[in-house]
N, CA, C and O of each residue as an XYZ file, in Angstrom:
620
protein
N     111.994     98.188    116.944
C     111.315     97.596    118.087
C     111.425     96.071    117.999
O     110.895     95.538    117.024
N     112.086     95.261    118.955
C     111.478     93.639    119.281
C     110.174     93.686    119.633
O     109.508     94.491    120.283
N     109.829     92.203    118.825
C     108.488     92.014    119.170
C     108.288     90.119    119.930
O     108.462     89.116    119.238
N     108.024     90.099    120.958
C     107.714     88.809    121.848
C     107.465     87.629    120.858
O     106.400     87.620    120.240
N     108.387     86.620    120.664
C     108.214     85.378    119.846
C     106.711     84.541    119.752
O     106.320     83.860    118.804
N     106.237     84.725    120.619
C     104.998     84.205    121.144
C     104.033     85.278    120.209
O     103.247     84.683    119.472
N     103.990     86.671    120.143
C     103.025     87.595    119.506
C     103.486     87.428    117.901
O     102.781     87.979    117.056
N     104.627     86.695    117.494
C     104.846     86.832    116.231
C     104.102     85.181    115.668
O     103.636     84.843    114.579
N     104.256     84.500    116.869
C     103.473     82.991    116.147
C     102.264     83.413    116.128
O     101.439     82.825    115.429
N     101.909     84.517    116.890
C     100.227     84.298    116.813
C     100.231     85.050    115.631
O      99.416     84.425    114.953
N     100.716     86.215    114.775
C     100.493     86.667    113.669
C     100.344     85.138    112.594
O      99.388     84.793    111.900
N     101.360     84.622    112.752
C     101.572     83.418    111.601
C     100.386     82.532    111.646
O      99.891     82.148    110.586
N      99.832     82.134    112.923
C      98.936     81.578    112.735
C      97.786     81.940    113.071
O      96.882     81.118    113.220
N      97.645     83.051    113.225
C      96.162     83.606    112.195
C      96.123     84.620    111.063
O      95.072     85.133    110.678
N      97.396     84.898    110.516
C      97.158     85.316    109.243
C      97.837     84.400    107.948
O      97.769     84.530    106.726
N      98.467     83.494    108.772
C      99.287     82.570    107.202
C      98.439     80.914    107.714
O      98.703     80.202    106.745
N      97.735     80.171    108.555
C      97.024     79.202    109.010
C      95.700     79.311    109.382
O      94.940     78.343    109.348
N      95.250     80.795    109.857
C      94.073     81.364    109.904
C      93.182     79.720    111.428
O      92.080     79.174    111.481
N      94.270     79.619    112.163
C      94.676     78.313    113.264
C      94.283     79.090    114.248
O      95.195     79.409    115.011
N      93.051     79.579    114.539
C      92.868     80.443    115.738
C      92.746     79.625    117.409
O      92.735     80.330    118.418
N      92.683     78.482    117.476
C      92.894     77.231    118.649
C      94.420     77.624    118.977
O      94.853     77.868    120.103
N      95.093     77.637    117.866
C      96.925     78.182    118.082
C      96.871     79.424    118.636
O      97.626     79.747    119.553
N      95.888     80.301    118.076
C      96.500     81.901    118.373
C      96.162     81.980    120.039
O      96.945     82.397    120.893
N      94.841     81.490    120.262
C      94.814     81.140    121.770
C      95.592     80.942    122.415
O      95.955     81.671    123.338
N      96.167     79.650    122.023
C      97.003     78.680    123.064
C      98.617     79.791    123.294
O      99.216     80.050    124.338
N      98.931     80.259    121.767
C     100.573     81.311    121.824
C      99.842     82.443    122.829
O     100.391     82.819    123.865
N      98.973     82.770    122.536
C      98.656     84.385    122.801
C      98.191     84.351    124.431
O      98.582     85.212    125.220
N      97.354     83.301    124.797
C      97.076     83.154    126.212
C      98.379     82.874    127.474
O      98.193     83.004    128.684
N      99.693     82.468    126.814
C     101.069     82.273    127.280
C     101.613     83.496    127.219
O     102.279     83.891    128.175
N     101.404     84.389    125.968
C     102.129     85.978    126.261
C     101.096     86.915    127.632
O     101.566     87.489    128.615
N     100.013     86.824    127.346
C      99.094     87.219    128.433
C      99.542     87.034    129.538
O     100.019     87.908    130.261
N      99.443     85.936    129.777
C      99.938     85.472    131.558
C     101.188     86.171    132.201
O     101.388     86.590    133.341
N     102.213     86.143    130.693
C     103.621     86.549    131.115
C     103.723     87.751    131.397
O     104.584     88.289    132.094
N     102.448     88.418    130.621
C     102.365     90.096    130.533
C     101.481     90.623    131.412
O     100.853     91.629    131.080
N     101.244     89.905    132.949
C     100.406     90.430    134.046
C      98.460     90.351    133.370
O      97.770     91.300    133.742
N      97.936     89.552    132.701
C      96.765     89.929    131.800
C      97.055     91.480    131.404
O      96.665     92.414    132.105
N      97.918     91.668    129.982
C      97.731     92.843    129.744
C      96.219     92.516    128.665
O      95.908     91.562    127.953
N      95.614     93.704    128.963
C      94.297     93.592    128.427
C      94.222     94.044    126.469
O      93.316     94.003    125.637
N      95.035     94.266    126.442
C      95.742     94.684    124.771
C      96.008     92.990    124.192
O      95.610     92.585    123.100
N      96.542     92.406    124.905
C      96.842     91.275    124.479
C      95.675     89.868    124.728
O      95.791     88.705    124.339
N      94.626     90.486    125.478
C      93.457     89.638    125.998
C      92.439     89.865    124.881
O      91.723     88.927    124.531
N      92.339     91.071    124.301
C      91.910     91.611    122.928
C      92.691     90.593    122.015
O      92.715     89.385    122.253
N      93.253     91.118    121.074
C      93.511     90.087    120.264
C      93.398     88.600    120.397
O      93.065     87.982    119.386
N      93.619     87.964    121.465
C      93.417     86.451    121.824
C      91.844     86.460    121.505
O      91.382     85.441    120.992
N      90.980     87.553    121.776
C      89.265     86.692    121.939
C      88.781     87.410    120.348
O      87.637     87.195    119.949
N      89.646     88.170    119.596
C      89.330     87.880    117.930
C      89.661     87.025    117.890
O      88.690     86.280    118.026
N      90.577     86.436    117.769
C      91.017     84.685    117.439
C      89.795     83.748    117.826
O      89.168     83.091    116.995
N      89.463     83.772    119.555
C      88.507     83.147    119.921
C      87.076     82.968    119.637
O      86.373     81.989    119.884
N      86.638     84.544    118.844
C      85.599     85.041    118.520
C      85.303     84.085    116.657
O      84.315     83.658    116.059
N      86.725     84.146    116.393
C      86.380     84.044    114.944
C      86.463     82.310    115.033
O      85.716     81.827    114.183
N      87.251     81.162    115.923
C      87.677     79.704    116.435
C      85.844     79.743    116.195
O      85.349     79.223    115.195
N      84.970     80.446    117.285
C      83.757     79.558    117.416
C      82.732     80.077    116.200
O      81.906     79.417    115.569
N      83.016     81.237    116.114
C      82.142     81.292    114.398
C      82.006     79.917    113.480
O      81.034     79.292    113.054
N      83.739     79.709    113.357
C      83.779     79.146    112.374
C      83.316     77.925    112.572
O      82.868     77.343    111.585
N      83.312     77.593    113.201
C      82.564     75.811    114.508
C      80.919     76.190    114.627
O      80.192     75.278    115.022
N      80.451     77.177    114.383
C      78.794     76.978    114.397
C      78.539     77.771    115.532
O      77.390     78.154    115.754
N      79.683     78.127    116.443
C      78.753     78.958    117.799
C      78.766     80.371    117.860
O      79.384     81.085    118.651
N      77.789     80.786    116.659
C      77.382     82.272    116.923
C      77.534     82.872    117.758
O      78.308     83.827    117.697
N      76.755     82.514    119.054
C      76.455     83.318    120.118
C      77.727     83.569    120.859
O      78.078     84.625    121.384
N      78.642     81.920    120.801
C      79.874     82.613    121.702
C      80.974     83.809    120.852
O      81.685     84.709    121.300
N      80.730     83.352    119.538
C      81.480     84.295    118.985
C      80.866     85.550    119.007
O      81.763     86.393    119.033
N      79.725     86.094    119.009
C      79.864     87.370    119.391
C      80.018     87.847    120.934
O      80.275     88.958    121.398
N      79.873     87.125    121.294
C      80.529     87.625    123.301
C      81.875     87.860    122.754
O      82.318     88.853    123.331
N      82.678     87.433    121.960
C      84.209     87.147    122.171
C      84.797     88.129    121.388
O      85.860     88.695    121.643
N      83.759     88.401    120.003
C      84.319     89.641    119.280
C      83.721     90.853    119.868
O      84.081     91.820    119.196
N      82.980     91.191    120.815
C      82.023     92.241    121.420
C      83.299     92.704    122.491
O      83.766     93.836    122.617
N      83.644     91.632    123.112
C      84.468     92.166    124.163
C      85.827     92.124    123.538
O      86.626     92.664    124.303
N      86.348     91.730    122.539
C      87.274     92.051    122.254
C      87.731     93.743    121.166
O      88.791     94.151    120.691
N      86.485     94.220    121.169
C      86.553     95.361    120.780
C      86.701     96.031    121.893
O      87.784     96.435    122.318
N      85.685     96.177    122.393
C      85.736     96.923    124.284
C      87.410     97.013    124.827
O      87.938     98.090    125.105
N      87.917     96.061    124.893
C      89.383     95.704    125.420
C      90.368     96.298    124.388
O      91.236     97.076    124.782
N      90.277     95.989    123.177
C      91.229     97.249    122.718
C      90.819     98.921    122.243
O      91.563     99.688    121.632
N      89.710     99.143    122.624
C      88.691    100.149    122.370
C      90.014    101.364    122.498
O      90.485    102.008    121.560
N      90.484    101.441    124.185
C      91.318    102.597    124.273
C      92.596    102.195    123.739
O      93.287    103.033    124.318
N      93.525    101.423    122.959
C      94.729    101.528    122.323
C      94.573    102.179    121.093
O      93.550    102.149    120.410
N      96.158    103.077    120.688
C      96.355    103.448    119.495
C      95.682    102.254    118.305
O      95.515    101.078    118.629
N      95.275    102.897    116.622
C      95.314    102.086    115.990
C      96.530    101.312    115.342
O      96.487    100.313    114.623
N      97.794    102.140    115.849
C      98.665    101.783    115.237
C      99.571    100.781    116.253
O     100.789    100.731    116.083
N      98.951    100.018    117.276
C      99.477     99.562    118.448
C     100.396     98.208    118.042
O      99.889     97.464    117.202
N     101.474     97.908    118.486
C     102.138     96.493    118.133
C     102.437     96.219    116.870
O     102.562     95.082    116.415
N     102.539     97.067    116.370
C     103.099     97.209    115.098
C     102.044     96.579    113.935
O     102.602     96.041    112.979
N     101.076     96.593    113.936
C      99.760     95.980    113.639
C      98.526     97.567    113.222
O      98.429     98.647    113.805
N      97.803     97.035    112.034
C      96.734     98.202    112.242
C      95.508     97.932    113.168
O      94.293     97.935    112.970
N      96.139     97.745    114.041
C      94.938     97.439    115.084
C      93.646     98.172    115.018
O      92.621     97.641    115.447
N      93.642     99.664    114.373
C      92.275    100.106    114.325
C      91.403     99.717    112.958
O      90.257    100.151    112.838
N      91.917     99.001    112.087
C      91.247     98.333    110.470
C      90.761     97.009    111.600
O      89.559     96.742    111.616
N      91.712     96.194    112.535
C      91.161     95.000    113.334
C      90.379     95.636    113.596
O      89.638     95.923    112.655
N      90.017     96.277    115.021
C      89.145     96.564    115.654
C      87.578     97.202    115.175
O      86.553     97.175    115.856
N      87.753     97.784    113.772
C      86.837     98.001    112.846
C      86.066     96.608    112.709
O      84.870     96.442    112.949
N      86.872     95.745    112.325
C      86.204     94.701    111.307
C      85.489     93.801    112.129
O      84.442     93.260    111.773
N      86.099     93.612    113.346
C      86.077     92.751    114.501
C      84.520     93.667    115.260
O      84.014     93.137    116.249
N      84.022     94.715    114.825
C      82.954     95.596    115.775
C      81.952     95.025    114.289
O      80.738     94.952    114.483
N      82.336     94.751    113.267
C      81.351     94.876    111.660
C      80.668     93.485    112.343
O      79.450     93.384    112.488
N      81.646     92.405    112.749
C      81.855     91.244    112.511
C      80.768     90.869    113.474
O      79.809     90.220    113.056
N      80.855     91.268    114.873
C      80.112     91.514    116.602
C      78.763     92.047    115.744
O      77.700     91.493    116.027
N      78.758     92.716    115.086
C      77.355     93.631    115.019
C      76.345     92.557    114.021
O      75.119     92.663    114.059
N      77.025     91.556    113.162
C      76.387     91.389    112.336
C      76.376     89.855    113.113
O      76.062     88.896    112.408
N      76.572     89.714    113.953
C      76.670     88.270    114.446
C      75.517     88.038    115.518
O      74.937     86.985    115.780
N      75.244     90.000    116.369
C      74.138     90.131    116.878
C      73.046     89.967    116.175
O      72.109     89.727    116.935
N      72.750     89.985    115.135
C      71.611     89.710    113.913
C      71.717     88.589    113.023
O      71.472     88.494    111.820
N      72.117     87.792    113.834
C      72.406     86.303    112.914
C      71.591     85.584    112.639
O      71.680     85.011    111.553
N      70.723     85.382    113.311
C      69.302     84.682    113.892
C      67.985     85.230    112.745
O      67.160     84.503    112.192
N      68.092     86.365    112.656
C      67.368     87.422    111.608
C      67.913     87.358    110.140
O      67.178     87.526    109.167
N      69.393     87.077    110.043
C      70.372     87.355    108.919
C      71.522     86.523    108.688
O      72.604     87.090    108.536
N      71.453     85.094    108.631
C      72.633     84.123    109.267
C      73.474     84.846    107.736
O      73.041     85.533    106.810
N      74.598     84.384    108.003
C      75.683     84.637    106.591
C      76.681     83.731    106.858
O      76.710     83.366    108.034
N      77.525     83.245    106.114
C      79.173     82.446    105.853
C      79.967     82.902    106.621
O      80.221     84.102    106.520
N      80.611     82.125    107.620
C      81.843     82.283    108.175
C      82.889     83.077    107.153
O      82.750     82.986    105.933
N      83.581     83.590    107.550
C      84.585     84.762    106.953
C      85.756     85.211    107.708
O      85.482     85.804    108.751
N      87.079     85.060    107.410
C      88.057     85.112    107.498
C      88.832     86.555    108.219
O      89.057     87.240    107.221
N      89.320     87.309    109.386
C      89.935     88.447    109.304
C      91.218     88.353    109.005
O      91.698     87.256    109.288
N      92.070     89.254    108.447
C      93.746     89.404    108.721
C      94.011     90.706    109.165
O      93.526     91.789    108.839
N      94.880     90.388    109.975
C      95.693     91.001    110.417
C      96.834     92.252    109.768
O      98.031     92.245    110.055
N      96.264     93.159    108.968
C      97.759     94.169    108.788
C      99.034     94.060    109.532
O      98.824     93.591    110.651
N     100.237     94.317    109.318
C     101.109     94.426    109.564
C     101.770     95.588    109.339
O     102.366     95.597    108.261
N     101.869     96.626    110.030
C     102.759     97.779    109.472
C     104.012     97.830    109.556
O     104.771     98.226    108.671
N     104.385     97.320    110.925
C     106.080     97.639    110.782
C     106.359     96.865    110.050
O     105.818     95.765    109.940
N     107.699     97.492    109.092
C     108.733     96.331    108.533
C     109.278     95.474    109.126
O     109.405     94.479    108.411
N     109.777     95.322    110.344
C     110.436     95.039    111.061
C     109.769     93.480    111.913
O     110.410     92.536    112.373
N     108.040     93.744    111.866
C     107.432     92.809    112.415
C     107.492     91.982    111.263
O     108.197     90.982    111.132
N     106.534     92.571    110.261
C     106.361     91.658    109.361
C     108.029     90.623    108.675
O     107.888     89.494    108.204
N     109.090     91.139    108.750
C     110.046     90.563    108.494
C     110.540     89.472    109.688
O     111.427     88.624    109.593
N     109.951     89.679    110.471
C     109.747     88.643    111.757
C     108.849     87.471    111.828
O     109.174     86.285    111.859
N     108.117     87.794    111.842
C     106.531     86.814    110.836
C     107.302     86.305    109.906
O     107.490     85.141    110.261
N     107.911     86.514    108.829
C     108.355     85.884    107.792
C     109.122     84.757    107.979
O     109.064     83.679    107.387
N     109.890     85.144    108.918
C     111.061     84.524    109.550
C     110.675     83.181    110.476
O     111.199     82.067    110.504
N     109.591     83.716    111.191
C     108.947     82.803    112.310
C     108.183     81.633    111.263
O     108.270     80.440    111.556
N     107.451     82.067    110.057
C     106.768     81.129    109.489
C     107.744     80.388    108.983
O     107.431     79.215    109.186
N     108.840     80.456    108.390
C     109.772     79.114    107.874
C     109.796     78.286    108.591
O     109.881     77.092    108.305
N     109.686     79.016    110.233
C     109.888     77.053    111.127
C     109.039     76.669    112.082
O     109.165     75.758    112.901
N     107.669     77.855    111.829
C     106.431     77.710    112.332
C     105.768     76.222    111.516
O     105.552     76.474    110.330
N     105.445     74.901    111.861
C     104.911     74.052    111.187
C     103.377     74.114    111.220
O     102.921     73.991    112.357
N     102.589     74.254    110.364
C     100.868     74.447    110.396
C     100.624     73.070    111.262
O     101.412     72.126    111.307
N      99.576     73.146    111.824
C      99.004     72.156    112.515
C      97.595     71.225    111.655
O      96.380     71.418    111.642
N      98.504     70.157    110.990
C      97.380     69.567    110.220
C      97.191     68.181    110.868
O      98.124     67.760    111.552
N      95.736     67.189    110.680
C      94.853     68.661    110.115
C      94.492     69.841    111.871
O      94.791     69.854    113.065
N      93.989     70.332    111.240
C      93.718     71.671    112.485
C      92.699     71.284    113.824
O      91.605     70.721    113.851
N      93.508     71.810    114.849
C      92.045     71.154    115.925
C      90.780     72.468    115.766
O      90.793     73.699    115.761
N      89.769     71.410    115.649
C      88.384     72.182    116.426
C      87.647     71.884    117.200
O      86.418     71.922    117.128
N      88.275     71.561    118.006
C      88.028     71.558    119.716
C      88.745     71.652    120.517
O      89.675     70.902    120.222
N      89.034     72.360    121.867
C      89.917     72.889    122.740
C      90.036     71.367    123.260
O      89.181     70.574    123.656
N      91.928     71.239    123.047
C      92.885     70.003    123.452
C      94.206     70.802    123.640
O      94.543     71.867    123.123
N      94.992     69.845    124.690
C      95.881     70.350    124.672
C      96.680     69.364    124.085
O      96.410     68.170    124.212
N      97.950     69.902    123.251
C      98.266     68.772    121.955
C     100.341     68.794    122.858
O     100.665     69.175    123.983
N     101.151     68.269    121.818
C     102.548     68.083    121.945
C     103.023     69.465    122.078
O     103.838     69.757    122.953
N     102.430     70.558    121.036
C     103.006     71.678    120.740
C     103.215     72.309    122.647
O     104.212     72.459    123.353
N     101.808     72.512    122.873
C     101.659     73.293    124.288
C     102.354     72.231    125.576
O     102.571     72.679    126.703
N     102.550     71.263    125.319
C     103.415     70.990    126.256
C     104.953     70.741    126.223
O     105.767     70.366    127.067
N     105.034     71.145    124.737
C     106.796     71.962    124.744
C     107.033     72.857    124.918
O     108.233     73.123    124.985
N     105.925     74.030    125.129
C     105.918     75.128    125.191
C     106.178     75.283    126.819
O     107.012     76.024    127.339
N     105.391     74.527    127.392
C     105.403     74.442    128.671
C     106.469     74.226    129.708
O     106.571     74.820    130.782
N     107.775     72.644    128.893
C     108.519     72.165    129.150
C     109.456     73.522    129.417
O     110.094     73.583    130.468
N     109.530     74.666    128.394
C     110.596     75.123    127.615
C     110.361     76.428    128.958
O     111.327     77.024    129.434
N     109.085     76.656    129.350
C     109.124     77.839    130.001
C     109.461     77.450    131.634
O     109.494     78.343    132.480
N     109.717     75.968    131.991
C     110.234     75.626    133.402
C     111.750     75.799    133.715
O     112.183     75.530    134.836
């Protein structure tokens, strides 16, 4: 199976940069291209869910991991070559315990992403040699050089 250049940066940068402002910005460009497929609107708002955790905003992060379970609720776990159902597990642990934060605050915490196919993950591999990390990392929504080459490249 090919997998969309755009879905392989977003692996790299949220499982080798853990750059979830990036996984947005790649993943919200495959979205658009893909009619809002709602499989791919899922994964973008774990990214988004886990961006505002890690920035202090509880509350938006659980809207973002709540509905991003909902949205991939009906796909295989084995969808995109990804264990999407270990995501979608961790990402419902993550929503549930974020609803009780206030009662139970805890440490920001990290998800990854499985990879099952060979084929992806040897793609990811490939993509990270000339994927450059974004240092240091934004935490706050900007639009930087990257997204407007991205932009240039898709006219």
């Amino acid at each position: 199976m090919s997998y969309e250049p755009l879905y392989v940066a977003y692996l790299v940068y949220f499982n080798r940069d853990r750059d979830f402002f990036e996984c947005h910005e790649v993943l919200e460009e495959l979205w658009l291209q893909r009619n809002r497929d709602p499989l791919y609107k899922g994964l973008l708002q774990v990214a988004v869910g886990l961006f505002h955790f890690r920035n202090g905003n509880a509350s938006g992060a659980h809207k973002m991991l709540t509905s991003a379970v909902e949205r991939l609720g009906p796909y295989p776990a084995d969808s995109l070559g990804i264990d999407l159902g270990k995501l979608r597990e961790e990402a419902a642990s993550y929503a549930k315990a974020l609803e009780l934060y206030d009662e139970g605050p805890f440490s920001y915490y990290d998800l990854t992403i499985i990879i099952r196919d060979p084929e992806l993950r040897s793609a990811a591999r490939r993509a990270a040699a000339d994927i450059r990390p974004n240092i240091p990392m934004r935490l706050a929504p900007q639009r930087g050089a990257k997204h407007d080459e991205r932009k240039l490249k898709n006219t």
